[in-house]
C-alpha positions as CSV (number, residue, x, y, z in Angstrom):
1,X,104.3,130.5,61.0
2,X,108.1,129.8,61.1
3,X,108.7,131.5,64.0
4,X,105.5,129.6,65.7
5,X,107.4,126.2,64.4
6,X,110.4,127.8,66.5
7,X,109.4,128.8,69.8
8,X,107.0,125.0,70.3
9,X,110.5,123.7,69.0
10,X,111.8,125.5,72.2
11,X,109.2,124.9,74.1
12,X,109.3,120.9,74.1
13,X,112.7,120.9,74.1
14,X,112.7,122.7,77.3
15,X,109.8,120.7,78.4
16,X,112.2,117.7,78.1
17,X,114.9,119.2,80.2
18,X,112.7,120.0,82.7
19,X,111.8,116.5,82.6
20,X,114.8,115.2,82.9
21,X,115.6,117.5,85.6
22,X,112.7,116.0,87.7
23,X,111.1,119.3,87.7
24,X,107.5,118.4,86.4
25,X,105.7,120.8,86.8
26,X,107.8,123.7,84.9
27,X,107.6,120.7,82.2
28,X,104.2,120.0,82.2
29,X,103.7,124.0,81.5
30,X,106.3,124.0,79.0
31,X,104.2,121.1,77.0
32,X,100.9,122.5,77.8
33,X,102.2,126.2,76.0
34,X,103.4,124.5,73.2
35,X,99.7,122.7,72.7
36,X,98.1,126.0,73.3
37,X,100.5,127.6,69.7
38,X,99.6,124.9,68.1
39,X,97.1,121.9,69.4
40,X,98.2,119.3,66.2
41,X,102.0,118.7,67.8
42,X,101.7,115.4,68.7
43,X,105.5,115.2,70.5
44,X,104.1,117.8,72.7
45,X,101.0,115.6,74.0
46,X,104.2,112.7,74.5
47,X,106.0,114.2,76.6
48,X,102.7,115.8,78.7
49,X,101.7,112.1,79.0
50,X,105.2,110.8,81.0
51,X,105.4,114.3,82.6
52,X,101.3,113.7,83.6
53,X,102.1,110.0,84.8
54,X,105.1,110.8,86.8
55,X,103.1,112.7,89.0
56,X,100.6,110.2,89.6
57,X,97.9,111.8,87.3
58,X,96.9,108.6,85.2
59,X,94.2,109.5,83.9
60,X,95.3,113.0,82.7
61,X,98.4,111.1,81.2
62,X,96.2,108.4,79.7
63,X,94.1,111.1,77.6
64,X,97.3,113.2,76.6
65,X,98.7,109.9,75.7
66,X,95.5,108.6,73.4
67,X,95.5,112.3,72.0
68,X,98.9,111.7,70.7
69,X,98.1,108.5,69.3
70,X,95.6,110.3,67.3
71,X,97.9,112.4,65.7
72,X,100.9,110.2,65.3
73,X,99.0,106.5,65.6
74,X,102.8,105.0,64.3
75,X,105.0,106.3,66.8
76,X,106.2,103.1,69.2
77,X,107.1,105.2,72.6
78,X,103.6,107.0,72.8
79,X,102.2,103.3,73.3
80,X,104.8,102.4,75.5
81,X,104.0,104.8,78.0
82,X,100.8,104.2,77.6
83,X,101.1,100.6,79.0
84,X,102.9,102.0,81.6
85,X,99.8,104.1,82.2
86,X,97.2,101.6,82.4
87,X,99.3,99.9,84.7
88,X,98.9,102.8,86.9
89,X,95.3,103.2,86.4
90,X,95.1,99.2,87.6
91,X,94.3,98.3,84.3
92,X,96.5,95.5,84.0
93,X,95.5,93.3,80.9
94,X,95.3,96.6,79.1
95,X,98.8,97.4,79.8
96,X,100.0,93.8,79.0
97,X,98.1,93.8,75.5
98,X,99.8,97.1,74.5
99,X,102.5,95.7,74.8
100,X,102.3,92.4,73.2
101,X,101.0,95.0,70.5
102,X,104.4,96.9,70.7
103,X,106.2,93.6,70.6
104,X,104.2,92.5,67.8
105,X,105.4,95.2,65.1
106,X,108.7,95.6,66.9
107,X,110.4,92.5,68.6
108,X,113.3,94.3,69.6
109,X,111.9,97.2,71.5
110,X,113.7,95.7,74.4
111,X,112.3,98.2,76.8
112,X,109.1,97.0,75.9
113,X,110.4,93.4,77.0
114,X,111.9,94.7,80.2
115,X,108.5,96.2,81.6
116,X,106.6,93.3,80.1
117,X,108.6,90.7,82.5
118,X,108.6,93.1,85.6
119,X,104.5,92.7,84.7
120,X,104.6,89.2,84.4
121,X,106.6,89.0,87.8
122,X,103.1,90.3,89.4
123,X,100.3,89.9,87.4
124,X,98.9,86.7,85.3
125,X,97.0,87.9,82.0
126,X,93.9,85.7,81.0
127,X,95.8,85.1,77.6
128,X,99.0,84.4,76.5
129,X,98.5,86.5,73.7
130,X,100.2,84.1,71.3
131,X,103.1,85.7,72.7
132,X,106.8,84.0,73.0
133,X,107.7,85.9,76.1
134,X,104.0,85.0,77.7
135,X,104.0,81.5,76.7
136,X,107.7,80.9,78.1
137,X,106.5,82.8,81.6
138,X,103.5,80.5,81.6
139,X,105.7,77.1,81.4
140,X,108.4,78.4,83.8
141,X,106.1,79.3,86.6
142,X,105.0,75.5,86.4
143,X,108.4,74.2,86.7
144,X,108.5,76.1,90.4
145,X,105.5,74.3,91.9
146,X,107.5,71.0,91.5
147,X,109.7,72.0,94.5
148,X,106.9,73.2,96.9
149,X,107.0,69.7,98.7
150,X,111.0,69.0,98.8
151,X,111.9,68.1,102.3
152,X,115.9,69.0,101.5
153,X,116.5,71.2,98.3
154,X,119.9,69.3,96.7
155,X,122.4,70.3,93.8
156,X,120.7,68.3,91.4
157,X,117.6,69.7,91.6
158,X,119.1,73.0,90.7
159,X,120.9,71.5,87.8
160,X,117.3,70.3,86.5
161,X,115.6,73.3,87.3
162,X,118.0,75.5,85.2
163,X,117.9,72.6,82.2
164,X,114.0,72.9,82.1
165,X,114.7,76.4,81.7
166,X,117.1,76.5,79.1
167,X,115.0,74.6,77.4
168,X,111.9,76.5,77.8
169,X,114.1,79.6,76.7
170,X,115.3,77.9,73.9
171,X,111.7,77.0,72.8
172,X,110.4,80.5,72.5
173,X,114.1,81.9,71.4
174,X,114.5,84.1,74.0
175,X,118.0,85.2,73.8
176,X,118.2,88.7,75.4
177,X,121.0,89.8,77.3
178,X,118.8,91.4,80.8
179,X,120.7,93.4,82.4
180,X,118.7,93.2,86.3
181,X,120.7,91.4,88.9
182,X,118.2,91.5,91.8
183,X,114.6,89.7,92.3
184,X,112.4,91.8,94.8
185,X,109.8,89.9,96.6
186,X,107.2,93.1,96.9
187,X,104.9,93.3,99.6
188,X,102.1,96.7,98.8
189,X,104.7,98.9,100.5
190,X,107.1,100.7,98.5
191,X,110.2,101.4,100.5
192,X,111.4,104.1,97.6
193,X,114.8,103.1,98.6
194,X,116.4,104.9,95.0
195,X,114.8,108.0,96.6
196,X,116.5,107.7,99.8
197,X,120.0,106.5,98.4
198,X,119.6,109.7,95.7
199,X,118.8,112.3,98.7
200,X,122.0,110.2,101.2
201,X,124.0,110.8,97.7
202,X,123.6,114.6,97.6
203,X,123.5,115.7,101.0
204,X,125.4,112.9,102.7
205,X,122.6,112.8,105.0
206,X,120.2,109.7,106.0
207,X,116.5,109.6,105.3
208,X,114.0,110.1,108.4
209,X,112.5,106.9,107.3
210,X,116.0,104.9,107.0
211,X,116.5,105.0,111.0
212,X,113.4,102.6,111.3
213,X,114.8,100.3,108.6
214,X,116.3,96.9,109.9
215,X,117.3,93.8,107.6
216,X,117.9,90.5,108.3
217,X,120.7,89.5,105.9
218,X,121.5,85.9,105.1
219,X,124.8,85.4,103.1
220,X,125.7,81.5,101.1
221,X,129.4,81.1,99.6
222,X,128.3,79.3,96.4
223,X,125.7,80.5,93.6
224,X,124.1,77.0,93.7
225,X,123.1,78.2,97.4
226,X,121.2,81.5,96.2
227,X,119.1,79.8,94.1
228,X,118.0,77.2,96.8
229,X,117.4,80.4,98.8
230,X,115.4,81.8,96.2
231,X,113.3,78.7,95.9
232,X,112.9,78.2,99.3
233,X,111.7,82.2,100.2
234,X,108.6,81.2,97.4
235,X,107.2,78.9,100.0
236,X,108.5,80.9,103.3
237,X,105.0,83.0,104.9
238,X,106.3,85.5,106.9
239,X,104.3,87.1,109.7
240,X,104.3,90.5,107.7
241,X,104.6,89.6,104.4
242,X,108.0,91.4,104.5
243,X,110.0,92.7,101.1
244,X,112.9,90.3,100.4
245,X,115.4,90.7,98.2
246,X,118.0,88.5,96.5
247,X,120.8,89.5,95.1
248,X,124.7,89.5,93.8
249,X,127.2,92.0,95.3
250,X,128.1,94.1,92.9
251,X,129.6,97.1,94.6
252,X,133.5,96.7,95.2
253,X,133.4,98.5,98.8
254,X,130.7,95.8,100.2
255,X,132.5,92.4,100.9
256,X,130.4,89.4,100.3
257,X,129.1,88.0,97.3
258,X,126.0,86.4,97.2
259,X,123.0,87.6,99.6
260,X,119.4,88.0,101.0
261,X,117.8,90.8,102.7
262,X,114.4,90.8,104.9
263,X,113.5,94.2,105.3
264,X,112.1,94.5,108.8
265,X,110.4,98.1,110.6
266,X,112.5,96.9,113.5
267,X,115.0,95.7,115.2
268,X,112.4,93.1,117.4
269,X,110.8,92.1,114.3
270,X,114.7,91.6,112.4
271,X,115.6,88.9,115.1
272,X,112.2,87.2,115.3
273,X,112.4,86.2,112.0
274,X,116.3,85.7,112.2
275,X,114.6,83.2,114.3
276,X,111.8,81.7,112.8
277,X,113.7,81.1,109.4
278,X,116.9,80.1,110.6
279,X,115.9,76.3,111.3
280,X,114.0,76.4,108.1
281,X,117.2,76.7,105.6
282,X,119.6,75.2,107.7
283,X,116.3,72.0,107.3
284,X,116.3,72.9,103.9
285,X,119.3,73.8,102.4
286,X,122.2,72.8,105.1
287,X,124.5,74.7,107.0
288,X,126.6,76.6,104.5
289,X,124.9,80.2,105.6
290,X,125.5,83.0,107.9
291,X,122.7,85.0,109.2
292,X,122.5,88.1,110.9
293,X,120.2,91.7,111.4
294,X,122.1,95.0,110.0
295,X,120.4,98.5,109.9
296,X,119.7,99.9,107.0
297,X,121.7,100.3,103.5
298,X,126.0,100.1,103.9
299,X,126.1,103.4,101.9
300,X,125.0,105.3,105.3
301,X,127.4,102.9,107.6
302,X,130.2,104.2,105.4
303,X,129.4,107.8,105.8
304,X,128.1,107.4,109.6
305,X,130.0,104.1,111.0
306,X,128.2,104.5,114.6
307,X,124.5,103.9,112.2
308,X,124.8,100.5,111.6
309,X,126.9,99.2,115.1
310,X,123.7,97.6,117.0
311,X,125.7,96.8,120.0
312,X,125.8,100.9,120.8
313,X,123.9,102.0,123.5
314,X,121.1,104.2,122.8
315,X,122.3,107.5,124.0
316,X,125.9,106.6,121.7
317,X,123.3,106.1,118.5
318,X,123.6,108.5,115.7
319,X,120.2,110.4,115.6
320,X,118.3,112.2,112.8
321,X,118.9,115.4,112.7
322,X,116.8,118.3,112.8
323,X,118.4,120.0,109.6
324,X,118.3,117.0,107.5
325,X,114.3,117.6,107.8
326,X,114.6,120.6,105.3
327,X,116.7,119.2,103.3
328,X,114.4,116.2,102.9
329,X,111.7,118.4,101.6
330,X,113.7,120.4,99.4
331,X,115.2,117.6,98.3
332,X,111.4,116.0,97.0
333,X,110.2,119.4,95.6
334,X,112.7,119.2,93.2
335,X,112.9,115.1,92.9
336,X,109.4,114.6,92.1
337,X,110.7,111.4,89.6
338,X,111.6,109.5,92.2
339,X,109.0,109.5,94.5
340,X,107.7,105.6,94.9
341,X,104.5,104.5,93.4
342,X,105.4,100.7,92.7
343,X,102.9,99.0,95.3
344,X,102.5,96.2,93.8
345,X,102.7,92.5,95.3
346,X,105.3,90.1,93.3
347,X,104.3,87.0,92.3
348,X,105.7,83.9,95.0
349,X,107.0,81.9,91.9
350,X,109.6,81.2,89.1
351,X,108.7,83.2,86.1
352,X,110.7,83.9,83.4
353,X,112.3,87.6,84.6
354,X,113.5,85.8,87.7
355,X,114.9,83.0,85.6
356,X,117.0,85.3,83.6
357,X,118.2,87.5,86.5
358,X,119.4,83.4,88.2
359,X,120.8,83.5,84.6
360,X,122.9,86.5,84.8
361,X,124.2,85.0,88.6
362,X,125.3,82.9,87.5
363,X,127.7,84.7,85.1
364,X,128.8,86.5,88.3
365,X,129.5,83.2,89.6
366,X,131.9,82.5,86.8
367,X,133.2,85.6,86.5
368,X,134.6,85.0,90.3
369,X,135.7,81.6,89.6
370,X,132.8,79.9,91.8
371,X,133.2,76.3,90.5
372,X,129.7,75.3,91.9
373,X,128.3,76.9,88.9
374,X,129.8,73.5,86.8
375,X,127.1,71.9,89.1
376,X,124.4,73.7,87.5
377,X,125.6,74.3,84.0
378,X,128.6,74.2,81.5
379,X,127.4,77.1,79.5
380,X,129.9,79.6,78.8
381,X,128.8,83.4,79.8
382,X,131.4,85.2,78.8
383,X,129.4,87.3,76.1
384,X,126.8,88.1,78.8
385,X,127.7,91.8,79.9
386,X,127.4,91.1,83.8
387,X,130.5,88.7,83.3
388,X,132.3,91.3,81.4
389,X,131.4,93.9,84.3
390,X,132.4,91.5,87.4
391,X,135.3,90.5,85.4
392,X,136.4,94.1,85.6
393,X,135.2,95.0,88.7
394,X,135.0,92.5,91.5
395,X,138.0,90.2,93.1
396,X,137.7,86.3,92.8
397,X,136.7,84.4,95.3
């Protein structure tokens, strides 16, 4: 019996390094031995269920998942990734109860608060759930629709917009130190893009599908303009519904500070909306912007200058090379974890994950001594880790 206790002991510990590895299938056998010694081992049917929903296999995860519930009904992470699973099966309210169940019996289970506002940025549940973090979402996506009909987006209404929310925060006491930086306007495509900066990362090679990847980037000087961006990009309808991002720069070999991207399948499509939305913001939000296309991420620019120079003429272009194609597909047989699966459309308004991300720029704002951030606020960020990081890390402005 002892040495049966031993080698499942191994077996779900190698199960678990397998998993971490990326290689899933080794650790889904792993697990599955280690049920077959003894079926009662309920850490074995965990770690079956993430290895089982990493591939895409929801349902099989969802019943290794509820089988480990059986036998351990009180551990917290088996219900975790089981919200995570019905949010892969589509089953959306399902995966927001669980939860607001989690939540419930632990408050602090902040990864449990981190998916449940990633949720809340794309889905509305039929309840609130009696729920702090539900109820505050529900007030703060009201406070967006007030500047749906603004003919010119000024400071001030910034400055009230961020009060609301304070106070809405306040409220519920919501005081969580997030950690996200960037709100992601998802269309249903999933551009994988931490699978494609992993693989340029390893082999110093670009993706196939990076060389059909065009942006167009707007860039503002002042936080106070980011956050007019952001509001105005809820009412923008673009042609394709294109993925936008907003962001702060914090990587010290990109200049710049505070950004957009439109991601664009080409270069025609980059400078028609260049086009179309340039009038727009300089209508709404005044001249204080640059706008431009650029190829692809500036990781690949910095290892391959001639990819992101648009002014080259085609036969001077870097190319994809034939060899990289091999490496590409060794690269996902043994990368399984971070192939995409995140399809889902965002929400167009403030809710309160995007509201605490605003919250953390502007602690980069004040970490680079941007003194339109006193136009907004007079709060003092300098307990929020994202000031401590850019206060390290990033030059002044």
């Amino acid at each position: 019996m002892e040495t049966n206790s031993s080698l499942i002991d191994q077996l779900i510990k190698d199960s678990i390094d397998q998993y971490v590895k990326g290689n899933l299938k080794i650790a889904e056998i792993k697990s599955l031995e280690a049920i077959k010694i003894n079926p009662s081992v309920f850490y074995a049917y965990f770690i079956l269920g993430a290895v089982l929903h990493d591939q895409k296999r929801f349902e099989d995860a969802r019943l290794a998942t509820l089988k480990g519930i059986d036998l351990e009904p009180n551990f917290t992470e088996l219900y975790f990734n089981l919200a995570s699973i019905y949010w892969g099966l589509g089953e959306r309210e399902k995966s927001i109860k669980t939860l607001v169940k989690i939540l419930n019996i632990n408050p602090d289970h902040i990864r449990s608060v981190k998916n449940l506002l990633i949720y809340l940025s794309k889905y509305v549940p039929s309840s609130n759930y009696n729920n702090s973090f539900l109820l505050a979402n529900d007030e703060l996506r009201l406070v967006n629709s007030d500047f749906k009909n603004y003919s010119y987006i000024e400071d001030k209404d910034i400055c009230m917009m961020y009060q609301i929310g304070m106070i809405i925060l306040n409220k519920y006491n919501i005081n969580i130190d997030y950690d996200l930086i960037q709100i992601h306007r998802k269309n249903s495509i999933d551009l994988n893009c931490s699978r494609h900066l992993e693989f340029h990362k390893i082999h110093k090679a670009i993706p196939e599908f990076c060389f059909g990847c065009y942006k167009v980037q707007i860039e503002v000087k002042q936080i106070i303009d980011l956050i007019k961006l952001y509001l105005l990009f809820n009412e923008i309808e673009l042609k394709n519904n294109n993925y936008v991002k907003f962001m702060v720069e914090k990587r010290s070999y990109v200049p710049g500070f505070y950004k957009v991207y439109i991601y664009c399948s080409s270069l025609i499509e980059a400078r028609e909306i260049n086009l179309q939305i340039a009038p727009l913001i300089l209508k709404k939000i005044g001249d204080s912007f640059s706008i431009k296309e650029k190829r692809g991420c500036s990781e690949y620019a910095i290892t391959f200058p001639k990819y992101a120079d648009l002014t080259l003429p085609e036969k001077d272009q870097i190319k994809y090379k034939p060899e990289w194609k091999q490496l590409e597909y060794n690269f996902d047989r043994n990368h399984l974890f971070l192939s995409g699966f995140d399809s889902d459309k965002s929400l167009k308004s403030l809710c309160l994950k995007d509201f605490l991300i605003i919250r953390n720029w502007l602690a980069y704002a004040e970490a680079i001594n941007d003194e339109s951030v006193k136009k907004i606020t007079q709060e003092n960020f300098k307990n929020l880790d994202i000031f401590k990081f850019v206060k390290n890390s990033r030059p002044c402005k």
